[in-house]
C-alpha positions in Angstrom: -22.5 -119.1 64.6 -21.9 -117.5 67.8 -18.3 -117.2 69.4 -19.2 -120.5 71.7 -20.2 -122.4 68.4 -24.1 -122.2 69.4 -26.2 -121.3 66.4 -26.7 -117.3 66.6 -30.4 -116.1 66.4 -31.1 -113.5 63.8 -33.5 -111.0 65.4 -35.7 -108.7 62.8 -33.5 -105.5 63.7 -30.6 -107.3 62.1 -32.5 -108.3 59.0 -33.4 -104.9 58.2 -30.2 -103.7 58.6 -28.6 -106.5 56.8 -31.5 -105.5 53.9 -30.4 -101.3 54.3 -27.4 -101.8 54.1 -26.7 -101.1 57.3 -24.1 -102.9 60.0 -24.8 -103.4 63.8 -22.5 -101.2 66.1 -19.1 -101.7 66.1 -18.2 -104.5 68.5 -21.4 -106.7 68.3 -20.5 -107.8 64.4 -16.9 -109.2 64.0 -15.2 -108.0 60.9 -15.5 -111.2 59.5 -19.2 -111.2 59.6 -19.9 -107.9 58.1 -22.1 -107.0 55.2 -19.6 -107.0 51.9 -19.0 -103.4 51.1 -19.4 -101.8 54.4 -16.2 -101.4 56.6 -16.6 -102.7 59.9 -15.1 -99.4 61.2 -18.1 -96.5 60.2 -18.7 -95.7 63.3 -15.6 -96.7 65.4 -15.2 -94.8 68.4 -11.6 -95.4 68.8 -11.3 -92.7 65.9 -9.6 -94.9 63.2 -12.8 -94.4 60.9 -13.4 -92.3 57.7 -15.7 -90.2 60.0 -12.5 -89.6 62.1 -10.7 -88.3 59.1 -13.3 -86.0 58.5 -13.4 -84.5 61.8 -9.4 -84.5 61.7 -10.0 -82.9 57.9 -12.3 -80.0 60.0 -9.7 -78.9 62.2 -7.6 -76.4 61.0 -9.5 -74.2 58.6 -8.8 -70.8 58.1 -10.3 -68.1 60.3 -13.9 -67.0 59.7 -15.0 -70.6 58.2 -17.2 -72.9 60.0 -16.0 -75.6 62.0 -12.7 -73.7 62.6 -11.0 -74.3 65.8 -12.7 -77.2 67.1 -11.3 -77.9 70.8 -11.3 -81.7 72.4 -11.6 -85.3 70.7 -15.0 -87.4 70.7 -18.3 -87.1 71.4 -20.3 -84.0 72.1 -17.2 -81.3 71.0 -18.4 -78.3 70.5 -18.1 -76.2 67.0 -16.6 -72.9 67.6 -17.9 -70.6 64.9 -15.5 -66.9 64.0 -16.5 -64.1 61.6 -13.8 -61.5 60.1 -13.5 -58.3 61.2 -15.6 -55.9 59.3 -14.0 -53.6 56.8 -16.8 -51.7 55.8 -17.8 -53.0 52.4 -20.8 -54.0 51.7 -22.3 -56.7 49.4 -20.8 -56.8 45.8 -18.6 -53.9 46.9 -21.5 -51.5 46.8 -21.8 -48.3 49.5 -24.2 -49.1 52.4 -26.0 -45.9 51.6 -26.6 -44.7 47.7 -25.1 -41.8 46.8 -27.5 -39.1 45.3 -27.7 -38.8 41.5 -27.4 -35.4 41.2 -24.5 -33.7 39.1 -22.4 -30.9 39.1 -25.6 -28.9 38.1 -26.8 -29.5 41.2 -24.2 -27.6 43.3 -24.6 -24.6 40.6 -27.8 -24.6 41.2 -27.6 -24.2 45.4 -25.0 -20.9 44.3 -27.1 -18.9 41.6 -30.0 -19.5 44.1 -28.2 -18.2 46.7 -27.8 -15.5 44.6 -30.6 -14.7 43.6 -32.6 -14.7 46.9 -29.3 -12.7 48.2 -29.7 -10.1 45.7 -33.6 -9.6 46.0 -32.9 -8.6 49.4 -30.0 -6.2 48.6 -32.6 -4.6 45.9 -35.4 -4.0 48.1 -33.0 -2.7 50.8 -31.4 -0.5 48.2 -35.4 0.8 47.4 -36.0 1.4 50.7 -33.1 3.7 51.0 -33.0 5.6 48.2 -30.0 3.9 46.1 -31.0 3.6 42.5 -28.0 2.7 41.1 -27.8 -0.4 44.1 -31.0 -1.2 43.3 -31.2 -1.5 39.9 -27.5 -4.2 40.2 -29.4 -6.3 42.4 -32.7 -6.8 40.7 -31.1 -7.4 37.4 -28.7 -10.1 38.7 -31.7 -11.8 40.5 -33.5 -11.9 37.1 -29.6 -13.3 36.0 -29.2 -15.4 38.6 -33.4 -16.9 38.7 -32.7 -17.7 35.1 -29.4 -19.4 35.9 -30.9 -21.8 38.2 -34.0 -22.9 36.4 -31.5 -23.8 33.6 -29.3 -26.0 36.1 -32.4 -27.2 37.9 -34.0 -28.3 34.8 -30.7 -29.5 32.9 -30.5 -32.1 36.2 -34.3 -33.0 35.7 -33.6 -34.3 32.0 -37.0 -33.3 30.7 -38.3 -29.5 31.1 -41.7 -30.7 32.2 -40.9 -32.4 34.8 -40.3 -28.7 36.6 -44.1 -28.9 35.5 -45.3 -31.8 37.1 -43.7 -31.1 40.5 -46.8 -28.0 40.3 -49.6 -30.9 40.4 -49.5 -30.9 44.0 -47.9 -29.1 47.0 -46.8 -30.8 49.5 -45.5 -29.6 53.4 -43.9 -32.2 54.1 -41.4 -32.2 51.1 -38.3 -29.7 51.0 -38.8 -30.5 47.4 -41.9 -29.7 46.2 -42.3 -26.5 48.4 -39.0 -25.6 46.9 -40.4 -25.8 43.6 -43.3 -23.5 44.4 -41.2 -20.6 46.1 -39.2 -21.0 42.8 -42.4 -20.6 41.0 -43.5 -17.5 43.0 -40.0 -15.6 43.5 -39.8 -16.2 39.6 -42.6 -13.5 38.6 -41.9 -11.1 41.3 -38.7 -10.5 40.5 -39.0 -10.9 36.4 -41.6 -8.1 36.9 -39.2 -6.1 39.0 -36.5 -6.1 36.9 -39.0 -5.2 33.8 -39.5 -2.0 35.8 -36.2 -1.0 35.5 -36.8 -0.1 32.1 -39.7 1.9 33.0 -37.4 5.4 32.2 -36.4 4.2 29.0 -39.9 3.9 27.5 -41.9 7.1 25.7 -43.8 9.2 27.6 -47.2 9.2 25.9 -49.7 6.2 24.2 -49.8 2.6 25.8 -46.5 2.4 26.3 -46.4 5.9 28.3 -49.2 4.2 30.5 -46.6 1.1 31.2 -43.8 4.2 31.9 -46.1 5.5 34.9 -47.4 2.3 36.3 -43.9 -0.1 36.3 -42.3 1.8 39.3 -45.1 1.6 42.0 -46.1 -2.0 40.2 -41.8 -3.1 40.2 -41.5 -1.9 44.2 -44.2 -4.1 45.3 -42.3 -6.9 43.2 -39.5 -6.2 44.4 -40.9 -6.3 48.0 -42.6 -10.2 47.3 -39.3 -11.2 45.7 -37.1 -9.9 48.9 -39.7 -11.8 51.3 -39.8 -14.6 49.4 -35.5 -14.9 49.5 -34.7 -16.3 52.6 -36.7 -18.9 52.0 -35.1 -19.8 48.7 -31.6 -19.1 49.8 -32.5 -22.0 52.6 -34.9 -24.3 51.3 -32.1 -26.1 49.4 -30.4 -26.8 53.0 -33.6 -28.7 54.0 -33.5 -30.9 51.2 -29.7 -31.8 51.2 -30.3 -32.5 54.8 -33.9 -34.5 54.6 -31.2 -37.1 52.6 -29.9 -40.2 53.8 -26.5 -38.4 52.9 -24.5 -38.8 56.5 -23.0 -35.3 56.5 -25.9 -33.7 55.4 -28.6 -35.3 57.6 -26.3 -35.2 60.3 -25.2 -31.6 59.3 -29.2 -30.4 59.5 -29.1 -27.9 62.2 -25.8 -26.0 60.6 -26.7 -26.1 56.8 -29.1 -23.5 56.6 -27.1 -20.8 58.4 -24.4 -21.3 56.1 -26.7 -21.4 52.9 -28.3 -18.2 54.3 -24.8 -16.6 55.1 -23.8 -17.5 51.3 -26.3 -15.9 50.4 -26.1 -12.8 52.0 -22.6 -12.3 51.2 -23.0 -13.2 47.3 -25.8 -10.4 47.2 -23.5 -8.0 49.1 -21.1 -8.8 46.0 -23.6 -7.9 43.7 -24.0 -4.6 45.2 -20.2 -3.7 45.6 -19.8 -4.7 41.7 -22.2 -2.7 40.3 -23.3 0.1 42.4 -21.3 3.6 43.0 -18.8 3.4 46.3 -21.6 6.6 47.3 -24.0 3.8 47.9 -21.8 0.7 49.0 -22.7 1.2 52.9 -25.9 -1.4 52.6 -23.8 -3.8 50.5 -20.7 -3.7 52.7 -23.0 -4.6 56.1 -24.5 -7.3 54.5 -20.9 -8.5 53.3 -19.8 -8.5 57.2 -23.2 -10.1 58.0 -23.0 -13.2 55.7 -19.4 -13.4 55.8 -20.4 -13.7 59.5 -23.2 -16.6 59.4 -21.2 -18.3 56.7 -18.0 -18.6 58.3 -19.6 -19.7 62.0 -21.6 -22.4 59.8 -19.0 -23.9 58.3 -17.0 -24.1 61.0 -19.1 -25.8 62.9 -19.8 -28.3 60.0 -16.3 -29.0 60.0 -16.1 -29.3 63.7 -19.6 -30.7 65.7 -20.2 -33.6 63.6 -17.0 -35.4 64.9 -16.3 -38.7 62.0 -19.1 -37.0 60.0 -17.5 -33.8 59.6 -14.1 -35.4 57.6 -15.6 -35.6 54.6 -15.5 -31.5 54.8 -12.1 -31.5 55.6 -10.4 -33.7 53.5 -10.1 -33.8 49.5 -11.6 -31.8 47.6 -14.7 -30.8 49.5 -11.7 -29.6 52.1 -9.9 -27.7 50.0 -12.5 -26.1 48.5 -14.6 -25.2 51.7 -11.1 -23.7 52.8 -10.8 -21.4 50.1 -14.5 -20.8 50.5 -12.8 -19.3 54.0 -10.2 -17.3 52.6 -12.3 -15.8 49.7 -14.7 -14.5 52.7 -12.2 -13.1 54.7 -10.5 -11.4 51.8 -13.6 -9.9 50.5 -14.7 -8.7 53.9 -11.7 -6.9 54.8 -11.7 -5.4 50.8 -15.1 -3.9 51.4 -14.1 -2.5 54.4 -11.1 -1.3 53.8 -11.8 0.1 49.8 -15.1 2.5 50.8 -13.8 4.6 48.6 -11.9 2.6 45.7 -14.4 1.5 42.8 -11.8 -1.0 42.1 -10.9 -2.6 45.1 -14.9 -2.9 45.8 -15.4 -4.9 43.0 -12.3 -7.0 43.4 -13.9 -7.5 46.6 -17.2 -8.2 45.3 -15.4 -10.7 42.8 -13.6 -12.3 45.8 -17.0 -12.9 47.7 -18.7 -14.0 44.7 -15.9 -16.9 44.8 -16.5 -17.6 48.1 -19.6 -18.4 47.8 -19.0 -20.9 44.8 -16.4 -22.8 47.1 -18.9 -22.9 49.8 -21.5 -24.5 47.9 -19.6 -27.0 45.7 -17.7 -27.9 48.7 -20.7 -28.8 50.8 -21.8 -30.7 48.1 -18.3 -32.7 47.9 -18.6 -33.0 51.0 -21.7 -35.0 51.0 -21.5 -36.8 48.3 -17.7 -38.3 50.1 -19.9 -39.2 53.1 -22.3 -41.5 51.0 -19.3 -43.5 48.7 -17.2 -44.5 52.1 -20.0 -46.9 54.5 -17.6 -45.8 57.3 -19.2 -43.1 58.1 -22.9 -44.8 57.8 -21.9 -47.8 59.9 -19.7 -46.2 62.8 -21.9 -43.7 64.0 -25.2 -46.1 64.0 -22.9 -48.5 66.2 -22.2 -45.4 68.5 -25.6 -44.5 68.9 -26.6 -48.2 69.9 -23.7 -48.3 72.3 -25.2 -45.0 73.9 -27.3 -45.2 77.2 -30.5 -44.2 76.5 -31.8 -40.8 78.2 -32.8 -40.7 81.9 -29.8 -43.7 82.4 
């Protein structure tokens, strides 16, 4: 019955609803009417409703939740959505970038062939000149120093013939497989150089008498390949530190090879002031200034161009050690300058460059590895370089 006591038609949209459960819209069906069950309030726009509650419920969640901060009252409000400042962590507390694998052998590795390549080229200088004594130190310790390496190299690999299967192919475009094969040349070349050291020590006549007359001639032109072959040993490491994702390293690409070849030099000068007479220590102490030279502009500028990327070479332990890298150089420069003449103090200076170049090395290698655990330094510079105008702007 209608409110005027006439008999109230019941259209087909209020059968279905009465069938769905559903009501009509508030104000059209008296509470008295309504479907048992259903409040006569669902959808009350006067906000007295459970949906009311609900929105009331919504407002006032805590920042960075959805539906926080919701302005106005009824229809058509909007939702304002807030996300938390980032704090550089990414998901499951993982780094943003993965930190390389390599140990501890690694970073002995990029020293002894430093050292190597560094003392192949004091060798064949030493030939060159007429130094014996010079170069018979430095063609020994690059036989040292080649066997050295292989052992960290392959210690890192796990398995011995994986060094092998890096021979299959050669590939340009990989730091690391061209690596592999000037370690696979340098190797022979100076193995059979420092064989022909031994060359005086061998008999005179019979098949070993042949060996006496042919090592020297056949050692010098081993010696030669070894010395042409060093530089790009001594640098092909900073290729592939820098052909990483690792921040500091990609980021330190231009810089990293200077101070690799700088290392080198200087750790091959060592070699020469340690176990060569002060009457031939001129060669060894020029190449000291030389790579003391390279090594100490490289760092700095490691340390200084980068800008965020260059803190993880300043701070902890890649900083202190890249510091003492500093101080070693500069002590060891001014020792061979200054102790010409002093067998001792040129191989404490030899000793002291020697350390330098340890410090150098494990330091950039701190230094890197830092840069990869903190995603502050992956996710700040890529927002700089999106912020930055592009060229011709």
């Amino acid at each position: 019955m209608s409110a005027t006591g006439r008999p109230r038609r019941t259209g087909l949209g209020d059968l279905v609803r009465t069938l769905a459960g559903k009501p009509r819209r508030a104000g059209t069906v008296p509470s008295a009417t309504a479907p048992q069950g259903i409040s006569p309030h669902v959808d009350d726009p006067q906000g007295s409703g459970p949906q009311s509650d609900r929105r009331q419920s919504d407002r006032g969640r805590g920042d960075g939740q959805r539906g926080e901060g919701r302005r106005g009252g009824g229809r058509g409000e909007r939702e304002e959505l807030r996300v938390p400042r980032a704090d550089f962590r990414s998901y499951y507390g993982r780094p943003i970038v993965k930190a390389a694998v390599w140990k501890h052998d690694i970073a002995a590795y990029l020293f002894t062939g430093g050292l190597a390549a560094g003392s192949a080229l004091l060798a064949a200088g030493a030939d060159v000149s007429g130094r014996p004594a010079t170069r018979r130190a430095g063609r020994v310790a690059a036989l040292g120093a080649l066997g050295a390496s292989t052992y960290f190299l392959v210690n890192d690999l796990g398995r011995p013939e994986r060094f092998h299967h890096m021979l299959r192919v050669a590939k340009p475009t990989s730091p690391m497989s061209m690596g592999t094969w000037i370690l696979a040349a340098f190797g022979p070349a100076a193995g059979l150089a420092a064989v022909a050291e031994a060359a005086p020590w061998l008999p005179r006549r019979g098949p070993l008498g042949l060996a006496r007359r042919a090592l020297p001639a056949t050692g010098r032109a081993a010696g030669f390949a070894a010395a042409a072959l060093g530089p790009a040993l001594a640098t092909y490491t900073a290729v592939l530190l820098a052909d990483t994702a690792t921040p500091s390293w990609h980021e330190a690409y231009p810089d990293l090879p200077i101070v690799f070849a700088g290392s080198a030099l200087a750790s091959g000068a060592a070699v020469g002031l340690i176990g060569a007479p002060c009457a031939e220590s001129g060669p060894a102490v020029r190449m000291a200034v030389a790579g003391a030279a390279l090594e100490l502009v490289g760092s700095q500028r490691i340390e200084t161009r980068l800008g965020l990327l260059s803190e993880p070479h300043r701070q902890g332990r890649a900083g202190r050690l890249l510091r003492a890298g500093r101080a070693l150089t500069v002590v060891g420069v001014l020792g061979a300058l200054a102790g010409r003449r002093s067998r001792v103090v040129s191989a404490l200076s030899g000793a002291a460059l020697l350390g330098a170049s340890v410090a150098t090395r494990f330091g950039i290698f701190e230094g890197g590895l830092a840069s990869a655990r903190d995603p502050k330094y992956t996710v700040v510079p890529q927002r700089a370089r999106r912020t930055e105008p592009a060229p011709g702007r």
